[in-house]
C-alpha positions as CSV (number, residue, x, y, z in Angstrom):
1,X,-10.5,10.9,70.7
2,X,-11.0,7.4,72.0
3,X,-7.7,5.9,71.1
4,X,-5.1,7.4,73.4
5,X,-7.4,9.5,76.0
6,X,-9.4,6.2,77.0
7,X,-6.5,4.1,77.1
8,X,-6.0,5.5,80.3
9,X,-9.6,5.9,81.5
10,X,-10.8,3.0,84.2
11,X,-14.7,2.3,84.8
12,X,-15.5,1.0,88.3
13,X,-18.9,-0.4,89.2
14,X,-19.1,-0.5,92.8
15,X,-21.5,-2.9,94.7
16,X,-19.6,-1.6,98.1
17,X,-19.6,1.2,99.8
18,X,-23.4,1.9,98.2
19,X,-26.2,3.4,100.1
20,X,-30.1,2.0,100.5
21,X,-32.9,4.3,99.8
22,X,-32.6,5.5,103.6
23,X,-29.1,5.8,103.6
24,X,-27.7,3.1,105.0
25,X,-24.1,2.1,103.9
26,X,-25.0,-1.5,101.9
27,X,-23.3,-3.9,99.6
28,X,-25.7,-4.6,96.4
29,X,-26.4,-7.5,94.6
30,X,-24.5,-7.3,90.6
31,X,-26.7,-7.5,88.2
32,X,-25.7,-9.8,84.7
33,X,-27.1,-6.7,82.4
34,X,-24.7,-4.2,83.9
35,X,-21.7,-6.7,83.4
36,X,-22.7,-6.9,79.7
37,X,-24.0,-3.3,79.1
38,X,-20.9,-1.5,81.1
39,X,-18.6,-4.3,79.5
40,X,-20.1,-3.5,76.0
41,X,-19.9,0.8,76.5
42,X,-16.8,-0.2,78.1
43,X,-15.4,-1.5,74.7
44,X,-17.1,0.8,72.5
45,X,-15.2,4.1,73.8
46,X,-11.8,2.4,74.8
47,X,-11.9,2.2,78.3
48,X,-8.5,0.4,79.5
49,X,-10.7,-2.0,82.0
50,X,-14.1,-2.2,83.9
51,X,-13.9,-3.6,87.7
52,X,-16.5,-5.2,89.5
53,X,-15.9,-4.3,93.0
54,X,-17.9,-6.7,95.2
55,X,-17.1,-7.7,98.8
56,X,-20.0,-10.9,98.7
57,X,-17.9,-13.9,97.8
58,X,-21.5,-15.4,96.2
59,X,-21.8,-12.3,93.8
60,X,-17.8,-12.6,93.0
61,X,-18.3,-16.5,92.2
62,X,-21.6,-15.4,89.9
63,X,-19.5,-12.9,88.2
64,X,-16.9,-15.1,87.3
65,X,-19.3,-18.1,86.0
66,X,-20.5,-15.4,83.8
67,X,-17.4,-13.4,82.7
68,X,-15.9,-17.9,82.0
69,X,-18.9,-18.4,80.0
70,X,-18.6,-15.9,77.8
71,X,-14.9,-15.5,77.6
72,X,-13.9,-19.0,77.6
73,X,-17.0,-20.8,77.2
74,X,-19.3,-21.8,74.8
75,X,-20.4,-18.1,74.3
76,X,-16.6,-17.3,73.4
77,X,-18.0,-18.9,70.0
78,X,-21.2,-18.0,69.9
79,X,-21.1,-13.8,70.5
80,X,-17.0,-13.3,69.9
81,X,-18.4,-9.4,70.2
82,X,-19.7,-10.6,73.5
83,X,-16.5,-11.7,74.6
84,X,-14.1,-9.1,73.6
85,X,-16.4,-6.6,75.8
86,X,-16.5,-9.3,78.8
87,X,-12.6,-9.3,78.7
88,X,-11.8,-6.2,80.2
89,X,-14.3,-6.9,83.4
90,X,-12.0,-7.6,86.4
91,X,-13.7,-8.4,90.0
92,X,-12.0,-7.1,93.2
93,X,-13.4,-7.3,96.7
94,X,-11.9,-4.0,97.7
95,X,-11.9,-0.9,95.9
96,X,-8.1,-0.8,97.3
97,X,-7.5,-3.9,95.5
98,X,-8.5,-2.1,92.1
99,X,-6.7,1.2,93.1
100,X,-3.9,-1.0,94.0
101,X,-4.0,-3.4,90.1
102,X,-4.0,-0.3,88.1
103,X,-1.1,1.5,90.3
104,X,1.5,-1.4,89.6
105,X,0.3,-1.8,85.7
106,X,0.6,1.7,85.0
107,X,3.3,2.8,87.5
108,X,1.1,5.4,89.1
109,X,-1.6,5.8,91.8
110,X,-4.7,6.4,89.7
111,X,-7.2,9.4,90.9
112,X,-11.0,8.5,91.3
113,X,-13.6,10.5,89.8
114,X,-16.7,9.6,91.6
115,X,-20.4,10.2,90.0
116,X,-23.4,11.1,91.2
117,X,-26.9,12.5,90.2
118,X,-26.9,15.0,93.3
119,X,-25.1,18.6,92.3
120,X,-21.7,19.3,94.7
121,X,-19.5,22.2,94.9
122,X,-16.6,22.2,93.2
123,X,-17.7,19.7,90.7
124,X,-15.7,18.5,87.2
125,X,-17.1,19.6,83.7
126,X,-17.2,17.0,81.0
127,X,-14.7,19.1,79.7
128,X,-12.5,19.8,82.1
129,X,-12.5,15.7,82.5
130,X,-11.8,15.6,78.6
131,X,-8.9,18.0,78.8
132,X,-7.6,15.8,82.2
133,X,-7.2,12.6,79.6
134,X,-5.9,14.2,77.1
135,X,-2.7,16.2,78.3
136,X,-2.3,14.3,82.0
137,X,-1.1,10.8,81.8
138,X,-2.3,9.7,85.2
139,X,-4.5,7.2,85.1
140,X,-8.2,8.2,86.0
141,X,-11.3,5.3,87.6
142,X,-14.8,7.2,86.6
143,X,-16.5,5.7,89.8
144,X,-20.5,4.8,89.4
145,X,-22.1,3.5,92.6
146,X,-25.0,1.1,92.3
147,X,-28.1,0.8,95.0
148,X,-28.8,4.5,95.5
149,X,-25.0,5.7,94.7
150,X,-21.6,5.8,96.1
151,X,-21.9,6.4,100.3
152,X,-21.0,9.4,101.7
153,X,-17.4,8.1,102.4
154,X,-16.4,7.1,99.2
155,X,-17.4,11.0,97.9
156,X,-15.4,12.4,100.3
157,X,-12.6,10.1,99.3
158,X,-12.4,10.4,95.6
159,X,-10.0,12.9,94.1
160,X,-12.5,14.4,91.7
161,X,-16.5,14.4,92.3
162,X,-18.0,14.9,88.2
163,X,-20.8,16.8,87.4
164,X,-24.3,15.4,87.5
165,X,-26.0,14.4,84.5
166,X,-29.4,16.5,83.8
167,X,-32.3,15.5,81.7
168,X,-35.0,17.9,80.9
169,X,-36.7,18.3,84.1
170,X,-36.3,17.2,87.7
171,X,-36.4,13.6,87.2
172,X,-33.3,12.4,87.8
173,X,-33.1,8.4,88.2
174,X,-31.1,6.7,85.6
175,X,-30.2,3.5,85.1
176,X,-26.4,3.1,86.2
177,X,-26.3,1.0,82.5
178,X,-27.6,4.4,81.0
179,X,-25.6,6.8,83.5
180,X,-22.1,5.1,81.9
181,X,-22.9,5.0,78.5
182,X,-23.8,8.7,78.3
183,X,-21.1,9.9,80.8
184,X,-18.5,7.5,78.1
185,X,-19.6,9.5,75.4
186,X,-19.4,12.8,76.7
187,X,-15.9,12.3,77.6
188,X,-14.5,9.9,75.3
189,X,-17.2,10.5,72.1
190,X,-16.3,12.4,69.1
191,X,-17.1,16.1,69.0
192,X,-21.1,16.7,67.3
């Protein structure tokens, strides 16, 4: 399943438009564990490319003394693994920077699929996103908001909002590292 449907499947981290624990529309600090952990799922399932999206031009210059370290750095020898996985991170400022980079390389608009651990109307089944990458051939961006998740305006924005993941009760506060990995499998994993 992973070697044509993910080839054109996008994962986009996005540091801004987040919201704070009240709310408020913020811009979040990256983190060096979800560059690696995304970066590694990322790789693992076939995902065409992982963006950063970051407006704070100290968290775009930490990114990329990470991403050089690894990919053309000393750890470039040391973990090639590493480095295959850091190679399809890309940083953009604007989430219409990214939506604009994967338009011209694939020669059409990509649609957003935005995730989210609160329940909306109208939401997309795993499968129905499974069936989307394997007969449509426009380019999809799974969308994972960091902070407390995506603001209200990016939701209402994105083409497709996916269903929530559900554990076994009502605690419901994954990791956005964790959140990718199983919402990769799902879609791009082999059948069980």
């Amino acid at each position: 399943m992973t070697g044509s449907s993910g080839k054109r499947l996008y994962v986009a981290l996005i540091h801004h438009p987040v919201i704070d624990k009240n709310g408020e529309t913020i811009a979040s600090a990256v983190t060096n564990l979800d560059l690696h952990d995304i970066a590694r799922a990322s790789r693992t399932y076939g995902v065409k490319g992982y963006y950063v999206i970051t407006p704070l031009k100290d968290q775009m210059v930490l990114v990329n003394r990470i991403l050089g370290h690894w990919i053309t750095g000393v750890g470039s020898t040391y973990n090639p693994n590493r480095q295959q996985a850091l190679e399809l991170v890309r940083v953009k400022a604007t989430i219409a920077e990214m939506v604009s980079e994967i338009a011209e390389a694939e020669g059409l608009r990509p649609k957003t699929v935005a995730t989210t651990a609160r329940r909306h109307v109208g939401g997309l089944s795993y499968r129905r996103l499974r069936e989307m990458l394997r007969v449509d051939g426009t380019p999809l961006v799974l969308a994972f908001g960091t902070a407390w998740g995506l603001s209200d305006t990016f939701m209402a924005d994105a083409d497709f909002i996916l269903d929530p993941l559900t554990g076994a009760g009502t605690y419901n506060h994954l990791s956005v590292r964790s959140a990718v990995s199983i919402i990769l499998d799902r879609v791009l994993g082999g059948e069980i």
